[in-house]
Legacy VTK file of the C-alpha trace (Angstrom):
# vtk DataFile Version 3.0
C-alpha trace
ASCII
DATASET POLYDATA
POINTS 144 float
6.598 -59.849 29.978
7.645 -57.143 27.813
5.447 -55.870 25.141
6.114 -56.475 21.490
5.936 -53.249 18.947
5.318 -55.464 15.839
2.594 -57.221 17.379
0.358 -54.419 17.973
0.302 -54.183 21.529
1.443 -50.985 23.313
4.485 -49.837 24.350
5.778 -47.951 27.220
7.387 -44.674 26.352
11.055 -45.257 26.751
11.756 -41.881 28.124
8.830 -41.852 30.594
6.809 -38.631 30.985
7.519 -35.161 29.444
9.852 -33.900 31.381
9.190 -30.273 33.523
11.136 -28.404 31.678
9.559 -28.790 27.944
6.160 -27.973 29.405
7.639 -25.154 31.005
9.203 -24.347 27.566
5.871 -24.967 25.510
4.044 -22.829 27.827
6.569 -19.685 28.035
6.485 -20.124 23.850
2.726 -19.761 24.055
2.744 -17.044 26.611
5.494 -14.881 23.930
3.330 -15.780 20.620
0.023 -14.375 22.306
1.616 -10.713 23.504
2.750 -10.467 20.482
-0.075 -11.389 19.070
-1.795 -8.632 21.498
1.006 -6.332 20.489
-0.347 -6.262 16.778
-3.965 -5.961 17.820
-3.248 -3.164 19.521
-0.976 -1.730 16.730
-3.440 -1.810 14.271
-6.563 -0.494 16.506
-4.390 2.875 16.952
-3.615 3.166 13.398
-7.403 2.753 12.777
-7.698 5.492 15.672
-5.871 8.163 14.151
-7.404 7.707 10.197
-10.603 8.226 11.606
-9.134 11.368 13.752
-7.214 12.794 10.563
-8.332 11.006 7.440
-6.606 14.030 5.549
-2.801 13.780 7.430
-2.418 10.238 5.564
-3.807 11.567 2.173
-1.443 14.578 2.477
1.581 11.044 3.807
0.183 9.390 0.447
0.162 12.375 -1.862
3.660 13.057 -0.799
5.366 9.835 -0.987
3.587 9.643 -4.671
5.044 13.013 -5.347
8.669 11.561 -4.363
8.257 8.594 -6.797
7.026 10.813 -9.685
10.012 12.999 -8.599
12.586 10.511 -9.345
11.801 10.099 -12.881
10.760 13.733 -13.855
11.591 17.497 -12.757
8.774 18.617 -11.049
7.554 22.103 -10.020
8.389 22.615 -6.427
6.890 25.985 -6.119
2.628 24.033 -5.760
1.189 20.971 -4.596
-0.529 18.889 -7.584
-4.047 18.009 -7.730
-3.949 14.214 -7.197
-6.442 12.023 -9.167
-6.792 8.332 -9.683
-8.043 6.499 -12.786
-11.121 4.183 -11.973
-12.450 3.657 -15.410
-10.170 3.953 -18.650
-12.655 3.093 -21.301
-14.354 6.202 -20.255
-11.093 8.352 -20.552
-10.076 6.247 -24.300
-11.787 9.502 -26.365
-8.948 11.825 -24.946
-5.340 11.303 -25.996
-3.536 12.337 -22.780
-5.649 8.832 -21.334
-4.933 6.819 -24.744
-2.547 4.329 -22.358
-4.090 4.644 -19.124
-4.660 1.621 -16.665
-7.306 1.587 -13.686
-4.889 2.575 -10.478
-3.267 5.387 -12.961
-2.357 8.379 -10.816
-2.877 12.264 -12.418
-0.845 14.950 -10.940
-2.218 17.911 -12.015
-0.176 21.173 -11.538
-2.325 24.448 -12.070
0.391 27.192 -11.934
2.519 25.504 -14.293
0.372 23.959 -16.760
1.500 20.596 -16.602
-0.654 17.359 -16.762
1.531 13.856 -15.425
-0.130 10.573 -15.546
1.862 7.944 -13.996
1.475 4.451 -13.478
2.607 3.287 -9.693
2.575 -0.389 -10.756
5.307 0.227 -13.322
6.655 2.974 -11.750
6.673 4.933 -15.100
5.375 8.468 -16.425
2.989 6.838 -19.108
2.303 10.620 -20.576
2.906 14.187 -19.960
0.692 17.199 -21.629
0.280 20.978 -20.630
-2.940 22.069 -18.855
-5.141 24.320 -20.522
-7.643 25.635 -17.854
-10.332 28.830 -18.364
-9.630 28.976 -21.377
-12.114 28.229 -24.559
-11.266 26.371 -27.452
-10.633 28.863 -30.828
-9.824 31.970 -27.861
-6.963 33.987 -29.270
-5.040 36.131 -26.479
-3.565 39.439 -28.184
LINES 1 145
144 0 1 2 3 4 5 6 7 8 9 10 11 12 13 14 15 16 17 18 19 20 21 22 23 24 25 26 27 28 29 30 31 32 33 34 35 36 37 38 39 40 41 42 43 44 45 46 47 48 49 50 51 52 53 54 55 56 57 58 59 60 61 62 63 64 65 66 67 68 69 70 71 72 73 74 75 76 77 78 79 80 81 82 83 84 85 86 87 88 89 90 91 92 93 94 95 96 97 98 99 100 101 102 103 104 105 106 107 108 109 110 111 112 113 114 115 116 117 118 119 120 121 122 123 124 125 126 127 128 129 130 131 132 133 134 135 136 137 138 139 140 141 142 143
């Protein structure tokens, strides 16, 4: 006597057992989602590798692709590499004008040779403030 859905009782599967070929499937699916998986793992553990060979080739990477941003909104000197500096605290910075507007993650590029101070914010991607650079020299100096 067949068995009745709607009463409760169990049914039969219609379609019998999974067939061969779906656990094959399920299994080769598995298989392709845990190389990759191993893929990544390994990825990441080389790139871990080589910052702690040469911590200083991905600041110079870093310093360079924030030197291309800056680049597209502003002439830059191209005959020195800026001193790069990033702004942790503001409030401490809010007595000098040049800081006035900064934001924590603010980046300075400082360039020596040609006197020029850039702040820029990367979130924005906008030059919040430009000023020249007056270093070794002391306020009320005359030069004549």
């Amino acid at each position: 006597m067949p068995k009745d859905p709607k009463l409760g009782d169990e049914t039969e599967n219609p379609a019998g057992p999974v067939p061969a070929k779906y656990f094959t499937a399920i299994i080769a699916g598995l298989a392709v989602l845990a190389l990759a998986g191993l893929g990544a793992a390994a990825y990441f553990y080389n790139q871990v590798g080589e910052l702690k060979a040469n911590p200083q080739k991905i600041a110079q990477e870093e310093t360079a692709a924030l030197i291309a941003r800056v680049g597209r909104l502003i002439i830059l000197p191209t005959d020195e590499q800026p001193t790069v500096a990033t702004v942790a605290d503001p409030e401490k910075l809010k007595d000098q004008p040049f800081f006035a507007k900064a934001k924590v993650g603010d980046k300075v590029l400082i360039y020596t040779n040609s006197r020029k101070a850039i702040l820029y914010n990367p979130e924005s991607n906008i030059i919040v403030e430009v000023a020249p650079v007056n270093i070794g020299q002391t306020a009320g100096a005359s030069t004549e």
